[in-house]
N, CA, C and O atoms as CSV, one atom per row, in Angstrom:
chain,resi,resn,atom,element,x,y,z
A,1,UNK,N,N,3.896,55.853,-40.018
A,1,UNK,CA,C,3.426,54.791,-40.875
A,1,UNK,C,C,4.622,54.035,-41.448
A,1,UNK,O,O,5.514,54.594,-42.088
A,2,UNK,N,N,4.581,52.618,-41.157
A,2,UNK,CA,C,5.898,52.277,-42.000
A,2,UNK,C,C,5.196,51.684,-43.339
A,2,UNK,O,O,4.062,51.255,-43.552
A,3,UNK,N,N,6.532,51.867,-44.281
A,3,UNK,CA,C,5.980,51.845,-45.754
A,3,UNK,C,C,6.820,50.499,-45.844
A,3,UNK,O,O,7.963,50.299,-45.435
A,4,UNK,N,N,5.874,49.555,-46.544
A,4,UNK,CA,C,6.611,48.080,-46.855
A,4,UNK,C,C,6.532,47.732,-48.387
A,4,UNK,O,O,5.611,47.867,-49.192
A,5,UNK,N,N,7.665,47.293,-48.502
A,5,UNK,CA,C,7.252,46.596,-50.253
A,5,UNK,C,C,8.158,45.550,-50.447
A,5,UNK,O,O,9.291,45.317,-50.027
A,6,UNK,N,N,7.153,44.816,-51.399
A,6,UNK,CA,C,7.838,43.596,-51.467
A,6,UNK,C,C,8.679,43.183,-52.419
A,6,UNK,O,O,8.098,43.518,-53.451
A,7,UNK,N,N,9.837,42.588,-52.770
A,7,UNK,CA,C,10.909,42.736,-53.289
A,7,UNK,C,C,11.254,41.279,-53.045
A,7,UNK,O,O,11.209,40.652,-51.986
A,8,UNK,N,N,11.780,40.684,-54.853
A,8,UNK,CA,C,12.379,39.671,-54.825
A,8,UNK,C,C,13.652,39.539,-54.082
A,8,UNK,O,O,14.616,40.304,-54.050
A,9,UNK,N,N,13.351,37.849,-53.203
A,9,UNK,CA,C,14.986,37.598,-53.018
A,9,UNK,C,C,14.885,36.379,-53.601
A,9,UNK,O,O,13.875,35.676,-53.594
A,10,UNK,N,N,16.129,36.074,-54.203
A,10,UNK,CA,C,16.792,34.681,-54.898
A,10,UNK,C,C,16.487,34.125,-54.218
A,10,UNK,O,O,15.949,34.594,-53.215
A,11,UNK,N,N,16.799,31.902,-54.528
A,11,UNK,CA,C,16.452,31.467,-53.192
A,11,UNK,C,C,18.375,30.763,-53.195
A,11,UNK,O,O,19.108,30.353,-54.095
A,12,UNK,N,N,18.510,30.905,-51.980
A,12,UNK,CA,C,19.740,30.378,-51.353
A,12,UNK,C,C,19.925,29.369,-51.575
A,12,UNK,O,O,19.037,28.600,-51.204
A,13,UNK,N,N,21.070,28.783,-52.248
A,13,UNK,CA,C,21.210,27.860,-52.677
A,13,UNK,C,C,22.724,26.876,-51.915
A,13,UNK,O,O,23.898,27.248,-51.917
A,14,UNK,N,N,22.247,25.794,-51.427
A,14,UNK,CA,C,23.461,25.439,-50.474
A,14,UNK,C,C,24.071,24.165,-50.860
A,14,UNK,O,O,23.421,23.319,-51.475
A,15,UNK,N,N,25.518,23.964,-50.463
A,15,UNK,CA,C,26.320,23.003,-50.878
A,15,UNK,C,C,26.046,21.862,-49.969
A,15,UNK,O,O,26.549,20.915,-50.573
A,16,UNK,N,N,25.621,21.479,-49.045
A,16,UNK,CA,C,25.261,20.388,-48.432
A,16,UNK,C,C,23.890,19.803,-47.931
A,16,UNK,O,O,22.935,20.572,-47.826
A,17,UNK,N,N,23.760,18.509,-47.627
A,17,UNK,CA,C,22.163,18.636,-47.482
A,17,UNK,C,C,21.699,18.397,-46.049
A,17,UNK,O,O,20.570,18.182,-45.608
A,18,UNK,N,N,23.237,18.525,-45.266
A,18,UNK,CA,C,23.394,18.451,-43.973
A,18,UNK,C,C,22.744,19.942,-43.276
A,18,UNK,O,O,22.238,20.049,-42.159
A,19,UNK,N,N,22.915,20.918,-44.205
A,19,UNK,CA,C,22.809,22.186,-43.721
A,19,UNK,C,C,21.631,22.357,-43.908
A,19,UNK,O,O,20.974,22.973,-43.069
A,20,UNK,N,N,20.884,21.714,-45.390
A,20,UNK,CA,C,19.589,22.222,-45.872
A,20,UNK,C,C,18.693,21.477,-44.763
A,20,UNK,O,O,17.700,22.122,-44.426
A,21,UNK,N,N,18.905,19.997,-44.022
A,21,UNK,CA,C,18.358,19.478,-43.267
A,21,UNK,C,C,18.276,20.036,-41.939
A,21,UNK,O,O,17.416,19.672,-41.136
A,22,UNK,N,N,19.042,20.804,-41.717
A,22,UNK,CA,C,18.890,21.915,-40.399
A,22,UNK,C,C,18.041,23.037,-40.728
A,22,UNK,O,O,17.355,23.409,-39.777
A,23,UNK,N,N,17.935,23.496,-41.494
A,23,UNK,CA,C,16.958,24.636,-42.040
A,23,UNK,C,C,15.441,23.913,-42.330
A,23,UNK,O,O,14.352,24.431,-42.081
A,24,UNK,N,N,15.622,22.889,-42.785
A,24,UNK,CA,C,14.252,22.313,-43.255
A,24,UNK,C,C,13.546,22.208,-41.810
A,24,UNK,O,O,12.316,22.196,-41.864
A,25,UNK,N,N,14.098,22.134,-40.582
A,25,UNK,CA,C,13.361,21.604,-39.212
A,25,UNK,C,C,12.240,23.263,-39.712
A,25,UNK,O,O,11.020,23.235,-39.872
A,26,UNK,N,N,13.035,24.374,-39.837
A,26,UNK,CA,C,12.103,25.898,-39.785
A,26,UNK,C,C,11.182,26.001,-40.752
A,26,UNK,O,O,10.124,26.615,-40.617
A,27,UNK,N,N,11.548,25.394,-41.793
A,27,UNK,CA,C,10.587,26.043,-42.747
A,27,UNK,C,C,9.315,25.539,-42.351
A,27,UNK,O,O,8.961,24.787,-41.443
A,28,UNK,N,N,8.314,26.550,-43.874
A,28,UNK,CA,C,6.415,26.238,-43.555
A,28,UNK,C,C,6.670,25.241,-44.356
A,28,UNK,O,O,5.908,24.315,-44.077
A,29,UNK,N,N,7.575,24.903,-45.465
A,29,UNK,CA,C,6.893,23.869,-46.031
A,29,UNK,C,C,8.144,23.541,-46.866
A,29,UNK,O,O,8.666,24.508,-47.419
A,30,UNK,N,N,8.659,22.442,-47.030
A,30,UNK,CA,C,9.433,22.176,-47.753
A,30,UNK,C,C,8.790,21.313,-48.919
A,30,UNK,O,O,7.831,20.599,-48.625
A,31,UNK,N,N,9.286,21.335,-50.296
A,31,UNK,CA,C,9.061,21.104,-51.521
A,31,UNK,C,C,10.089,20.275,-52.063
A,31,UNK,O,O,11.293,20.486,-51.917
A,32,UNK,N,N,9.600,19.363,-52.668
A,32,UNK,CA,C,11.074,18.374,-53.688
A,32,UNK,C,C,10.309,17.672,-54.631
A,32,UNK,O,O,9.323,16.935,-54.634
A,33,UNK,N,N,11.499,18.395,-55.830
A,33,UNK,CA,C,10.830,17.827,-57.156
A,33,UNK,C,C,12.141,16.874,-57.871
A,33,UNK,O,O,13.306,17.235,-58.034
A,34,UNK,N,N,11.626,15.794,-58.157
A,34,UNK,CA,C,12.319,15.392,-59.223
A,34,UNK,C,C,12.263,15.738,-60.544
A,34,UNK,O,O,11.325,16.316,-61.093
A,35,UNK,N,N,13.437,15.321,-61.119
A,35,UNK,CA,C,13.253,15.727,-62.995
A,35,UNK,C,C,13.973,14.055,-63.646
A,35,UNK,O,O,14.798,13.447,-62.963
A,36,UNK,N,N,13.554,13.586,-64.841
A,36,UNK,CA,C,13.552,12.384,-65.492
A,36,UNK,C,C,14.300,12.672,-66.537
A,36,UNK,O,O,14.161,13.736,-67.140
A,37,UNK,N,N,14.898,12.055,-66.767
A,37,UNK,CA,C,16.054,11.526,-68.489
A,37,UNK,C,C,15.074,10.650,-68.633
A,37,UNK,O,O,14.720,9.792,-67.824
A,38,UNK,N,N,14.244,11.099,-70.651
A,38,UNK,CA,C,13.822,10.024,-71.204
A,38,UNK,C,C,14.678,9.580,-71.928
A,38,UNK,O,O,14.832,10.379,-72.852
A,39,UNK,N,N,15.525,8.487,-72.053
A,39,UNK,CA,C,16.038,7.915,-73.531
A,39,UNK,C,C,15.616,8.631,-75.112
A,39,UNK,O,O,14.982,9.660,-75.346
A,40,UNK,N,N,16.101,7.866,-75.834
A,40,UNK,CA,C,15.789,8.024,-77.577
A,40,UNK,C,C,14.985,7.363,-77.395
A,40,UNK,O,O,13.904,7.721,-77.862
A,41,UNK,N,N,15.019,6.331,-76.798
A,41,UNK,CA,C,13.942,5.005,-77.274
A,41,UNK,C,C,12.537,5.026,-76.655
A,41,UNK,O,O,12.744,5.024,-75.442
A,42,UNK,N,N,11.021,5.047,-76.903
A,42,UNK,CA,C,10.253,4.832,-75.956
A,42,UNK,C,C,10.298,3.905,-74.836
A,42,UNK,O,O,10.061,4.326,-73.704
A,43,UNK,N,N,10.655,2.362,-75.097
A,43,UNK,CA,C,10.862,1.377,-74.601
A,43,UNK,C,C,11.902,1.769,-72.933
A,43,UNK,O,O,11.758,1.343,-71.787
A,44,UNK,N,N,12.647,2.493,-73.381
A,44,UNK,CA,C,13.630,2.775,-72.599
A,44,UNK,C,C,12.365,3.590,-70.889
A,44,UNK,O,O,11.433,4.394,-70.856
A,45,UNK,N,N,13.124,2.752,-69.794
A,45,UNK,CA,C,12.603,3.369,-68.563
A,45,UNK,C,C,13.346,5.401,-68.277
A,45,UNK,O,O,14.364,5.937,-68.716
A,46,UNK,N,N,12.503,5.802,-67.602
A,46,UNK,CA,C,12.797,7.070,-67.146
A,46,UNK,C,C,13.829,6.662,-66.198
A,46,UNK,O,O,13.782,5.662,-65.482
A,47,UNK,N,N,14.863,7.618,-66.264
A,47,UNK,CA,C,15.798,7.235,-65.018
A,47,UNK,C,C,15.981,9.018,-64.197
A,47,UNK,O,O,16.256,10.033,-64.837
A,48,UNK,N,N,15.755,8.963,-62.800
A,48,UNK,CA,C,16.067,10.162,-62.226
A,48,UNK,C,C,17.195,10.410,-62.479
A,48,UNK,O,O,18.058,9.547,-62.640
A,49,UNK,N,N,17.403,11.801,-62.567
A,49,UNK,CA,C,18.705,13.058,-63.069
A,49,UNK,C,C,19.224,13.490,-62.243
A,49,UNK,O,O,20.429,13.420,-61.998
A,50,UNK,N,N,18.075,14.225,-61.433
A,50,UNK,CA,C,18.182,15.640,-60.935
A,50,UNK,C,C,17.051,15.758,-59.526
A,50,UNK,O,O,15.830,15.719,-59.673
A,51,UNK,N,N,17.428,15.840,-58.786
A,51,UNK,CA,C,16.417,16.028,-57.850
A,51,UNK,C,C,16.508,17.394,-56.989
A,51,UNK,O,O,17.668,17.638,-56.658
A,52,UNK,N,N,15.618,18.281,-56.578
A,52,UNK,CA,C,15.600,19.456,-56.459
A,52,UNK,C,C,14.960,19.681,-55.123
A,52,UNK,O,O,13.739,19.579,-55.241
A,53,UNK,N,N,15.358,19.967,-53.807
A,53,UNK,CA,C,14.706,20.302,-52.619
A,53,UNK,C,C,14.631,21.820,-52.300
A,53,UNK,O,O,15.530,22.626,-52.539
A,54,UNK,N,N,13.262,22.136,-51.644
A,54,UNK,CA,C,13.297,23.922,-51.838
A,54,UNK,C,C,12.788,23.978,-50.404
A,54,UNK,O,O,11.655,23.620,-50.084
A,55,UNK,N,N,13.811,24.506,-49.466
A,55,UNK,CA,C,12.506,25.130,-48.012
A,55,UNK,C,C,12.171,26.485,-48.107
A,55,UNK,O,O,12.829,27.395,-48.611
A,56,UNK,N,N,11.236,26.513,-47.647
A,56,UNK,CA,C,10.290,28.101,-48.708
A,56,UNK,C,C,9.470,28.096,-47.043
A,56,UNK,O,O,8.804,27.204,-46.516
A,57,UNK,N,N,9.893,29.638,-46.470
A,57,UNK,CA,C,9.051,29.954,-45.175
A,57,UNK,C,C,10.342,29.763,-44.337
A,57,UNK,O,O,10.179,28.959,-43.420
A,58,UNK,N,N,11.400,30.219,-44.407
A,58,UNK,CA,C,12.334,30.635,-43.292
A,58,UNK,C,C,13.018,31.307,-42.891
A,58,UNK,O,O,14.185,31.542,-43.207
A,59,UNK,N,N,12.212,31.830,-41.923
A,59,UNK,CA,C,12.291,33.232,-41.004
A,59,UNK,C,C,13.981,33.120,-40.541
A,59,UNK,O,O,14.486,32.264,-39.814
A,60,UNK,N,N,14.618,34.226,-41.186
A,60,UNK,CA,C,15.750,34.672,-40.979
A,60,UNK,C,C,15.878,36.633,-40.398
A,60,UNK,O,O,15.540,37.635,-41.028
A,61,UNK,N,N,16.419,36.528,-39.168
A,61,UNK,CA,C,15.910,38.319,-39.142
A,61,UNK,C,C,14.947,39.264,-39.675
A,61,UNK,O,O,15.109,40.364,-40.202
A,62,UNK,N,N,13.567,38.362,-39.335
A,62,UNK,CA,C,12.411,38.910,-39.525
A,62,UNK,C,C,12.650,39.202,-41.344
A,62,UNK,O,O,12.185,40.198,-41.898
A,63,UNK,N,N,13.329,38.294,-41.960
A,63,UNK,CA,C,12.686,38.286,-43.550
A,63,UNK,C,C,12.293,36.942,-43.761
A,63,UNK,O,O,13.024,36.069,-43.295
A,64,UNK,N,N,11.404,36.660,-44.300
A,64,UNK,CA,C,11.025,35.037,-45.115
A,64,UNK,C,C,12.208,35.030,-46.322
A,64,UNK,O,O,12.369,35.878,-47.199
A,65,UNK,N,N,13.044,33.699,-46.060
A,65,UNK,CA,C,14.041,33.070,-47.190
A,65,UNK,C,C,13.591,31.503,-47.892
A,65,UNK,O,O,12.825,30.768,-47.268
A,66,UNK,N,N,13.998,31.208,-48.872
A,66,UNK,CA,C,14.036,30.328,-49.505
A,66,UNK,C,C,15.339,29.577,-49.767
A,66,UNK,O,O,16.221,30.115,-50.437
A,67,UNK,N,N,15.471,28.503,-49.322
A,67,UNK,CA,C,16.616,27.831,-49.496
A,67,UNK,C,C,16.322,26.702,-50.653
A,67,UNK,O,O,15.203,26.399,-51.065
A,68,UNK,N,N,17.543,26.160,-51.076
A,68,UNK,CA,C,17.126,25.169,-52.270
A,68,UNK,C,C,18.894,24.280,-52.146
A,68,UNK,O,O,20.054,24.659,-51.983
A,69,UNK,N,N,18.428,23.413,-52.271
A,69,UNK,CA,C,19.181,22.031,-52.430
A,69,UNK,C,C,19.068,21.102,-53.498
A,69,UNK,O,O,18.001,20.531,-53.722
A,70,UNK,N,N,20.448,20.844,-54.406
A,70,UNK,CA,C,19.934,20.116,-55.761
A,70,UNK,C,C,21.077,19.259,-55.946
A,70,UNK,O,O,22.232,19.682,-55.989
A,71,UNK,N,N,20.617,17.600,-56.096
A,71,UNK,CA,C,21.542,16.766,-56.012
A,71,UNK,C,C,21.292,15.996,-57.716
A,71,UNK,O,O,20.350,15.222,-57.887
A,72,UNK,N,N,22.148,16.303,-58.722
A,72,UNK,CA,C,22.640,15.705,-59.882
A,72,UNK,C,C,23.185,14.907,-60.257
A,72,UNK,O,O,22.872,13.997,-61.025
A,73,UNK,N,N,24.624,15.295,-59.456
A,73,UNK,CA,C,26.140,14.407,-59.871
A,73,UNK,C,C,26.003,13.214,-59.426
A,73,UNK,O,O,26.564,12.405,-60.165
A,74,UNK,N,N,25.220,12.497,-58.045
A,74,UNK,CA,C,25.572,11.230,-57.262
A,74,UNK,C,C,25.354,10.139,-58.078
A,74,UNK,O,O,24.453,10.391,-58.878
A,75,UNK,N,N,25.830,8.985,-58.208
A,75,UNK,CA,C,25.800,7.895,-59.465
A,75,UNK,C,C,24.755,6.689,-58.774
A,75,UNK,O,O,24.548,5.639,-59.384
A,76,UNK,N,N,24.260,6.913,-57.713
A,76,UNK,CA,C,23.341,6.416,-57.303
A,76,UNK,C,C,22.323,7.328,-56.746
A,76,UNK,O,O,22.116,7.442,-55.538
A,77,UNK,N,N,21.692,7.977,-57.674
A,77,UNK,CA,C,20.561,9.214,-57.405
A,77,UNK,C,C,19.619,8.626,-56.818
A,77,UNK,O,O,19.373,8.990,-55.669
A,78,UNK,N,N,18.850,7.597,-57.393
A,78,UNK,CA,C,17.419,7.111,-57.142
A,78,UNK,C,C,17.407,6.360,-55.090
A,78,UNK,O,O,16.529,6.552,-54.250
A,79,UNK,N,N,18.325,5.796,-54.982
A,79,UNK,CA,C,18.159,5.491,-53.234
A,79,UNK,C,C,18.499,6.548,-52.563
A,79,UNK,O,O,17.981,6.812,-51.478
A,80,UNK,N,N,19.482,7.340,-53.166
A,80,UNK,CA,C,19.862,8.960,-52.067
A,80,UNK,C,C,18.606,9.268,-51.996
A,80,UNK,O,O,17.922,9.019,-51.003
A,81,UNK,N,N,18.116,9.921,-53.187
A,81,UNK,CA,C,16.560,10.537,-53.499
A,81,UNK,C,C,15.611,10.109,-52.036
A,81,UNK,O,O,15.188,10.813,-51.120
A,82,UNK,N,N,15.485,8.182,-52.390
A,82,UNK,CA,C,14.382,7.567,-51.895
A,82,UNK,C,C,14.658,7.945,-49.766
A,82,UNK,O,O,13.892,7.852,-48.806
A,83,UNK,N,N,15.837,8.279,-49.882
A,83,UNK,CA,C,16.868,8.071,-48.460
A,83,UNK,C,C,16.283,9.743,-47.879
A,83,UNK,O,O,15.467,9.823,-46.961
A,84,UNK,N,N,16.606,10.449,-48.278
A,84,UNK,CA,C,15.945,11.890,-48.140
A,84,UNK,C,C,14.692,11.794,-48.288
A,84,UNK,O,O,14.105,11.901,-47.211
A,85,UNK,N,N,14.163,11.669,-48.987
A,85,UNK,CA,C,11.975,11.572,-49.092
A,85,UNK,C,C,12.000,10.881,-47.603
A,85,UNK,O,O,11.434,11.656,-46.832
A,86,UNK,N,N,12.407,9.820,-46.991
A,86,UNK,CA,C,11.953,9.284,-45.722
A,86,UNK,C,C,12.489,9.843,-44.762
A,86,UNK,O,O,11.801,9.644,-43.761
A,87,UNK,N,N,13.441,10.495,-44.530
A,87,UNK,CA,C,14.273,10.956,-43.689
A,87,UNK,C,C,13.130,12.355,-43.289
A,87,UNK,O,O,12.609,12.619,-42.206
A,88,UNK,N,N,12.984,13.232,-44.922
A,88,UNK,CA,C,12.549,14.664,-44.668
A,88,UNK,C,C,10.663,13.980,-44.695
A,88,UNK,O,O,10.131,15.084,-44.580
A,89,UNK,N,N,9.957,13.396,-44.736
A,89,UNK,CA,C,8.710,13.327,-44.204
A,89,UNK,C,C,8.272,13.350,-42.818
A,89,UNK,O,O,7.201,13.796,-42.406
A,90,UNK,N,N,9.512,12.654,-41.924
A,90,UNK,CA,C,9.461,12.685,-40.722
A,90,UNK,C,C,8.623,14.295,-39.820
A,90,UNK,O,O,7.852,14.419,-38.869
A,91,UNK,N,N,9.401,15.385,-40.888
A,91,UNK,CA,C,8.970,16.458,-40.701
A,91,UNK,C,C,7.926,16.851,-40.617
A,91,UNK,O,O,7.724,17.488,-39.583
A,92,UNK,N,N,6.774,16.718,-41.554
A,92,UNK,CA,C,5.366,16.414,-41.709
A,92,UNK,C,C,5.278,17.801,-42.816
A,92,UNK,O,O,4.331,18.585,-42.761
A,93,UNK,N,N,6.152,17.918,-43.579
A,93,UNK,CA,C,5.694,19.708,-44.349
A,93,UNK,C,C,6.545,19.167,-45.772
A,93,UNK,O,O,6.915,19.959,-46.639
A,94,UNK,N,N,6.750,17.882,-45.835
A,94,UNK,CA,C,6.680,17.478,-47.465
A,94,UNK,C,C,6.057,17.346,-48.422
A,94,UNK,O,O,5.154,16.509,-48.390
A,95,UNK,N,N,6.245,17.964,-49.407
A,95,UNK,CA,C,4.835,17.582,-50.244
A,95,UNK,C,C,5.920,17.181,-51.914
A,95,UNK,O,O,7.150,17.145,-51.891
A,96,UNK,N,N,5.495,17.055,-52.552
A,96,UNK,CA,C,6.102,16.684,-54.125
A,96,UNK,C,C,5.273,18.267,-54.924
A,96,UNK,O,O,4.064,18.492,-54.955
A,97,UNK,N,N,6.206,19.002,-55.394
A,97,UNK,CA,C,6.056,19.952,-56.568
A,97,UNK,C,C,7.101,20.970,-57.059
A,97,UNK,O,O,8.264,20.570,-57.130
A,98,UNK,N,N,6.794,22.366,-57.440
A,98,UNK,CA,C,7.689,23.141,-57.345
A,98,UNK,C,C,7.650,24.624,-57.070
A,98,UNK,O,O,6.529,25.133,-57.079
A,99,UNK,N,N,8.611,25.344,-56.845
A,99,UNK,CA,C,8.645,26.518,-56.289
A,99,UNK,C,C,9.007,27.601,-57.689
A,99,UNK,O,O,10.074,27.682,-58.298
A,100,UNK,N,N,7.875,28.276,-57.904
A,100,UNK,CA,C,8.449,29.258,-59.545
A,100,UNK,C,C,8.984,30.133,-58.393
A,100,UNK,O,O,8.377,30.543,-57.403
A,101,UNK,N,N,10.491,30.353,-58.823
A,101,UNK,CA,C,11.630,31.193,-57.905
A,101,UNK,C,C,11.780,32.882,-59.408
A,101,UNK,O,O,12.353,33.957,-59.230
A,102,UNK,N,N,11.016,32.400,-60.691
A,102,UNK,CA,C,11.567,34.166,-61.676
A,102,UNK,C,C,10.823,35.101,-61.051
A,102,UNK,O,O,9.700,35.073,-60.549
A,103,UNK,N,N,11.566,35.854,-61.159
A,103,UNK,CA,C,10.942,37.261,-60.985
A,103,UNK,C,C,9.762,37.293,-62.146
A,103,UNK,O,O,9.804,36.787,-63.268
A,104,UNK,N,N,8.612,38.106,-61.477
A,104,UNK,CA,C,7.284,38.346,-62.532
A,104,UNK,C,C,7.911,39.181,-63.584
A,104,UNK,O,O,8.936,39.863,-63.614
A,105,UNK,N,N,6.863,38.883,-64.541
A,105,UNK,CA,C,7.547,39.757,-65.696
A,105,UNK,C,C,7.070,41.354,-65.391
A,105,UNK,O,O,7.827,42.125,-65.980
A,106,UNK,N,N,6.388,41.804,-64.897
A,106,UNK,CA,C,5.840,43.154,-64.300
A,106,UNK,C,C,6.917,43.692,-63.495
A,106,UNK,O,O,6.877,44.880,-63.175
A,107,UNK,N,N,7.778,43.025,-63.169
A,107,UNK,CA,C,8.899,43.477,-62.260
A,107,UNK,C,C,10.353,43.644,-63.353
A,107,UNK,O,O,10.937,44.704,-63.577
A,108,UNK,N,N,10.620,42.609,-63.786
A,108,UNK,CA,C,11.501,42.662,-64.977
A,108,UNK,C,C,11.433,43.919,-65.746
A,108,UNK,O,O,12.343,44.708,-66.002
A,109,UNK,N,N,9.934,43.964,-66.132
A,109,UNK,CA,C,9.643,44.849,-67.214
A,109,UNK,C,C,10.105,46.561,-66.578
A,109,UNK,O,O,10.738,47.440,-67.163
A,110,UNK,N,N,9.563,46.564,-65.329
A,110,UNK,CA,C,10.254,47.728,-64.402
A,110,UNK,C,C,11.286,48.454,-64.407
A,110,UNK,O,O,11.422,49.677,-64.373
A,111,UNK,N,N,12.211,47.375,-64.466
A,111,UNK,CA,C,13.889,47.257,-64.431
A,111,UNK,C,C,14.009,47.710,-65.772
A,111,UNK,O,O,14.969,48.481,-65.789
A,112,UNK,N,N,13.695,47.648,-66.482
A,112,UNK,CA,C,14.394,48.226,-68.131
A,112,UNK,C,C,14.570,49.032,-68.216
A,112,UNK,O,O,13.779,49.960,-68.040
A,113,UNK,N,N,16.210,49.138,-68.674
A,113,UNK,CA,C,16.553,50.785,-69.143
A,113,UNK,C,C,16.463,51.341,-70.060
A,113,UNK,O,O,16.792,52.527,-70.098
């Protein structure tokens, strides 16, 4: 009988989006969320920050991995952003949301010494 259990893995987190775009061909489903800077002011428009890509469903030596890609720093976020959304739909496994990557608290709670 083999005995299986399931056990968090982190999700992999990579420095280019050249690499994450080679991995994204495998995954079941890739995920990308943006996040917004509101101003002080109401008046003031939302401007993208942070944009966050997750491929979730890729079979690496018979384990399922999660990779994640997150672009902040670029001073022109909003066309990179818009440049990737068209590029990675091509794929057909885009969708807009997010991936809860914590460990359950039932598992945490486990771990306590």
């Amino acid at each position: 009988m083999i005995d299986e259990q399931n056990t968090f893995t982190p999700p992999v987190k990579l420095d280019s989006y050249s690499d994450f775009r080679s991995i994204a061909n495998e995954a079941a489903v890739v995920v990308y969320r943006p996040e917004y800077y509101q101003g002080p002011f109401t008046d003031e428009p939302k401007r993208l920050c942070r944009f966050t890509l997750t491929a979730v469903g890729v079979k690496r030596n018979n384990v399922l991995l999660t990779f994640k890609y997150v672009i902040d720093d670029v001073h022109e976020i909003d066309s990179v952003a818009s440049e990737i959304i068209l590029d990675l739909e091509k794929l057909g496994n885009l969708v807009r949301g997010s991936v809860e990557t914590s460990r359950p608290m039932g598992e945490l709670l486990a771990m306590w010494p």
